[in-house]
Each structure stands twice: as structure tokens, then as C-alpha cells.
C-alpha positions, 0 to 999 in steps of 0.5 A: 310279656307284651301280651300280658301288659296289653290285657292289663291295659284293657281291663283297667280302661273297662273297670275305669269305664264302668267306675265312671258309668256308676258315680256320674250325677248328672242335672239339668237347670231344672233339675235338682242338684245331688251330692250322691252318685244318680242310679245309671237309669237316673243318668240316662233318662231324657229331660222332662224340662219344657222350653216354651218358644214364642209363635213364629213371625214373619220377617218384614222390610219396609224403607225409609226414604225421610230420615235425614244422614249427614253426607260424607262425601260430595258426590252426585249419587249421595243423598242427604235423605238416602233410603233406608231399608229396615229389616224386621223380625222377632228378634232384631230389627236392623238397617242397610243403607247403601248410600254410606257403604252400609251393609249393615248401619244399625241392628237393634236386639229386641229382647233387651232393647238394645243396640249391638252395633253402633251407628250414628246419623250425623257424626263428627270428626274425631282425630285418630294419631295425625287423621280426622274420621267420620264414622256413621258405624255399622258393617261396611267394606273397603272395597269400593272405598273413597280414599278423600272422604275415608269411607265407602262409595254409595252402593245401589240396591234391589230387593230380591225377596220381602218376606214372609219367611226370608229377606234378601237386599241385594247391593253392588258398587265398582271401585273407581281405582282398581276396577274391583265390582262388590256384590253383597246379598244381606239375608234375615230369615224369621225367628233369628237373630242372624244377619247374613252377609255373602260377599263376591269381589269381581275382577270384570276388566281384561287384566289381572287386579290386586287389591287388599280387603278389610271389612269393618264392624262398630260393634257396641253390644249392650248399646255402648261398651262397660266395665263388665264388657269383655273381648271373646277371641278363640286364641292364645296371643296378641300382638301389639300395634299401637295404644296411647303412651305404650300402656299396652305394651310396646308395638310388636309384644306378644302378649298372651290372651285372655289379657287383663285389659281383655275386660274393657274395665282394663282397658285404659285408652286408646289401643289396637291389636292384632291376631294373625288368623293361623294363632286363631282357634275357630273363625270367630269373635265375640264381645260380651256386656254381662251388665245388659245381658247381651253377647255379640258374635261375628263369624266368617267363611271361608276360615282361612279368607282373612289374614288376620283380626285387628281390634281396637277401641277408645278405652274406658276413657273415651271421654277424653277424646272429643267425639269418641264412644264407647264401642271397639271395632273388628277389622278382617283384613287381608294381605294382597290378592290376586284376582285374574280377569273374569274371576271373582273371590266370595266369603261369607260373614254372620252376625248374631245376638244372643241374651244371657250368654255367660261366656263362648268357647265355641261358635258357628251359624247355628249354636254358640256355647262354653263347657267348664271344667272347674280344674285343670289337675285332679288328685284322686283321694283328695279331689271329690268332684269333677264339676261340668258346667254348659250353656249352649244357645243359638243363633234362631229357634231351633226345637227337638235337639238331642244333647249327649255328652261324652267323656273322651281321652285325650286323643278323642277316643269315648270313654264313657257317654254320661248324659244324653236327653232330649232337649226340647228347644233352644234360641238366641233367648231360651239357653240350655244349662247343664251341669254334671259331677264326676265322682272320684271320692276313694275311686281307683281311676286310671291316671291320664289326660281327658276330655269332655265333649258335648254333641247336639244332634237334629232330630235324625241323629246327624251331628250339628254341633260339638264343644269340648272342654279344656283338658284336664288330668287325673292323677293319683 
């Protein structure tokens, strides 16, 4: 009998199998859309669709030694005309100013013109609770910090390498507290938006230190937070710290995400919360203004470096406090580490932008997407379709990408592979969008818990990149 209700399971998951093989219709954007089942030669056919990228260009570095920034402290090493080092390629053009701590002050989006992290010359104090900070913006660290003037020590520099394929600035400083030495390599490549930052905390006294680390990032995609901005983050709960008169909630709430105020319309005023780094899915955040088309993106390595994520932000009222903006921040933190003497810890964190993204589900260095499902439950007989939809897009220029995607059970066992094409090019502006219909319409599938996985793969078949979509379930 045991046997007998084996074969009957093996002969059901092949007839679900060629169901499926014969009624998927599968379309690209370029490609017109049919309410029929496509032949199987329909679906296995690559894309004739074309994306033209632009030429390459050279990444360049000039520095600025005439700007005038507000000193933040009075030391004998800040400079009131500090040099700036700009970086430039197709995509972006950013900045490092190492006489703020900035390893990153400002980075600006050429496709759209518009500046994704906020950074400001001459800032004024703006009271947070019972304190007054300054903040010039950008991407900096804790660590060498000065705790008089809230901001990190001046940081030296060295160009390590100028072009014309890569940029690389070297930065360094010594924390006068706990003897910890930064090191930081910001690296820009041509034809990219990515900015890399490789980090090293260096313990060179004789004794062990122990120190906590944050990193911070202004972040205002689109030039300044709006209505239709919204908050990306990979899990499935919050917790609340702080936000003005309680409107988030009361400190330590748990509160599930995506969150109403999730959308920075809802975001009445002040607020801070917080994500404990095992409730995270993927080692990302991502903050998108659909109204200026542009999606910001922050990444990290190791996954695991950081103990948590907080975020906070004035709130759509920013008005209300003298000096506020329209911009969040991200803050990595980490509890306290040990580092022996001699030793050093590293970690690496990316920026990158890309325009017309619609939503993320999933991101690392190279590709950054979403896959839909347009329901979570299906009945068979009442429900027609299964509708599918993608946009993938990357951090630089990337050409002659196979896509395939694969219809898998609930345990990643393939089913069936339903599309699978060529795709000629795909960068932080040229998105891949596609689109598939599973026709169930008077089909005998089989009940149970799937998934649909999208794979590119680099031109020798190695896999670069997966997202998958939510599970869903068909039932009778």
C-alpha cells in the first residue's frame, strides 16, 4: 500500500508539472501581453528586447580646497577651507570630507539630478530631547568621535588611486579616548552607482579595548524626504524607543512591519525605532521617493557585524522644529566589542541608487529587486490566474544577463522553469520588467505551498543573483 501511495504522488507532481509546463504565458515590457496559454516554444524563446546602455566613462577626482564648512569644533587640525574630494562618474558625483569625519558628506544621482544623501555647509543647532546637535549630514562614524562637539575627529587622507577605471581615497584617525585607529578605503568604480566604504578598527596599543560602533547616514533620496516616500526594511518587526507625545506607541512596543507610518506620509513627527539585527531578513535598508524616482539603498558585510538598526526621522512636520529637514537617518550600532592588542575587526558598507525602482524585497552589491505574487491563496476553479511580476535593477552596468525563473515547492524543490531568456543589459537606470500568468482555469493542480524563484545568471552559467517571491497556496 506504502508503495502504491508513492507512485500515486509521483504521477500527480509529473501530470501537475506538464499542466503547468503547457498553460504559463510568459511576457516581458516589451512584449505583448495574452490572455491565452503561449505555446511551450513561446515560453522558452530568449528576449529580443534590446537595452541600449550609454558608452563607458572614466571615474575622476578632483579637490576642492575654496569651499568654505562651518568648523564643528576648535581643534588646531579643522580648517575653515577643508578639501574636498570629489568623485565623479556617469552615475553619481559625491564627496569625502575628511576634515568632518565624512566619509561620505554629500552624493548626488545624476539621472535625476538629485541628491540622495543630505549634507549641509554651514548647519545650525537643532535640539533633539534635552541636547543641541550640529549636523553637516553625510556617512560618518563614532569612532574617532568627539564627544564635546558630538561629531567625529578631522580624519587625514591619501589618494590611492585616481582613475581612470577606479577611485580609491584612503582616510585614518586615532580615537583619543580608547586609543581605537579607523581606517577606511572609499572606493567608486566607473559606470556605477555604488559607493564602497571597507572599514578596519585597529587596537595598536598594548592592551585589550572595548569600544561600541555606530555608523550613521543622512539619508534624503529625492533631495528631501515626501509623502510618497517610504521605508524599505527586510523584517517583520519594530521596536519602539522614542517618538513625540507617544504617537508611535509607548517605548518597547512591538510593533509589526510594514507599519502605517512605514510611508513617511504617516509619519506624524519625531520618531526612533529600532530593529534587532537577528529580526532582520537580508543585511539591508532602503528608502524610496516614488515622487522623484529615486530608491536609495544601503548594504553591509559581515551580516551579522552590527547588532541592530535604529531609524529615525523628524517626521513630516519637520517644520515644527527649528532647523529640522526632511530626511531620516540609519544608524548600525553594535553592542560592546573586544579587540585584543595587535588585532583589528573590518566590515564593509555600500551605497547605492537606482531610478524608478517601485519597490525591494531583495539586495546586495550587484542586483536589487522585488517578485509579486498578486495573492497569497488561490482556489482552483474560481481563481483564473496567478499573476507574477518583477523589476530587477543594479548597482552599475551589467550586459548579457540570463534570467530564468522557476516555479519551486515550498521546500525549494523545482517544479517547473517557466521563463528563461537572455537579457541583454540592466543598470542602476535600464530596469528589467517582467511579467507571467499561471493559468489555473478548470486545471487539476495539485494542493500545496509554492514559490516562485527568479535566478540571473553571468554569461558562463554562474548564478549572481536570486529573489523569490512570498509563498503562496493552491487549493481546491
Amino acid at each position: 500500500m506504502l508503495i502504491i501511495n508513492r507512485i500515486k504522488v509521483i504521477f500527480l507532481t509529473l501530470i501537475f508539472t506538464v499542466i503547468l509546463m503547457v498553460n504559463i504565458i510568459g511576457y516581458t515590457k516589451a512584449a505583448p501581453v495574452s490572455e491565452q496559454p503561449s505555446s511551450l516554444e513561446e515560453i522558452t524563446t530568449t528576449s529580443t528586447t534590446e537595452v541600449i546602455l550609454t558608452p563607458p566613462e572614466d571615474v575622476n577626482v578632483t579637490i576642492l580646497t575654496d569651499e568654505y564648512v562651518m568648523p564643528a569644533a576648535e581643534l588646531a587640525t579643522t580648517k575653515t577651507n577643508p578639501d574636498i574630494i570629489i568623485i565623479e562618474n556617469k552615475y553619481i558625483k559625491m564627496s569625502v570630507l575628511p576634515n568632518r569625519g565624512r566619509l561620505i558628506f554629500d552624493y548626488l544621482f545624476k539621472p535625476t539630478g538629485n541628491n540622495e544623501l543630505f549634507s549641509n555647509k554651514r548647519p545650525s543647532p537643532v535640539k533633539i530631547d534635552r541636547d543641541y546637535v550640529v549636523e553637516f549630514g553625510g556617512y560618518y562614524l563614532s569612532i574617532p568621535w568627539n564627544p564635546r562637539a558630538r561629531q567625529p575627529y578631522d580624519l587625514e587622507y591619501e589618494l590611492i588611486e585616481k582613475g581612470p577605471a577606479i577611485v580609491k581615497v584612503y582616510v585614518w584617525g586615532e580615537d583619543p579616548m580608547n586609543s581605537a585607529f579607523m581606517e577606511a578605503w572609499i572606493i567608486v568604480e566607473q559606470d556605477a552607482s555604488l559607493v564602497q566604504i571597507e572599514t578596519k578598527i585597529s587596537n595598536k596599543s598594548d592592551e585589550d579595548i572595548h569600544i561600541e560602533l555606530s555608523d550613521y547616514a543622512v539619508v534624503a533620496p529625492g533631495g528631501g524626504l515626501t509623502d510618497n516616500s517610504h521605508f524599505i526594511i527586510p523584517t517583520s518587526e519594530v521596536i519602539i524607543e522614542q517618538s513625540k507625545d507617544n504617537w508611535m506607541g509607548m517605548t518597547g512596543d512591538i510593533i509589526s512591519w510594514p507599519s502605517a507610518w512605514s510611508k513617511w506620509s504617516s509619519f506624524e513627527q519625531f520618531g526612533l525605532f529600532n530593529i534587532k539585527m537577528d529580526k532582520m531578513l537580508e543585511a539591508f535598508v532602503a528608502i524610496n521617493n516614488s515622487d522623484a524616482g529615486d530608491t536609495l539603498i544601503k548594504l553591509w558585510e559581515p551580516a551579522d557585524f552590527f547588532d541592530g538598526l535604529r531609524v529615525w526621522s523628524w517626521g513630516k512636520n519637520y517644520k515644527d522644529t527649528r532647523g529640522a529637514k526632511p530626511t531620516a537617518n540609519f544608524e548600525n550600532y553594535t553592542g560592546v566589542i573586544s579587540i585584543p592588542a595587535g588585532k583589528s575587526i573590518d566590515f564593509i558598507t555600500y551605497f547605492y541608487t537606482l531610478k524608478d525602482m517601485q519597490n525591494v524585497t531583495m539586495a546586495n552589491t550587484t542586483f536589487t529587486g522585488r517578485l509579486d505574487v498578486d495573492k497569497q491563496i488561490y482556489k482552483v476553479g474560481e481563481d483564473q490566474l496567478i499573476n507574477i511580476q518583477s523589476q530587477i535593477g543594479s548597482s552599475k552596468d551589467y550586459r548579457n544577463i540570463n534570467l530564468q525563473v522557476l516555479l519551486t515547492d515550498f521546500d525549494g524543490v523545482v517544479m517547473t522553469q517557466f521563463s528563461k531568456e537572455e537579457v541583454s543589459a540592466i543598470s542602476p537606470t535600464k530596469l528589467y520588467n517582467g511579467a507571467w500568468k499561471i493559468n489555473l482555469n478548470d486545471k487539476a493542480v495539485e494542493s500545496g505551498e509554492y514559490i516562485v524563484k527568479l535566478e540571473l545568471l553571468d554569461a558562463n552559467n554562474v548564478l549572481i543573483f536570486t529573489i523569490e517571491s512570498i509563498p503562496f497556496l493552491i487549493t481546491k
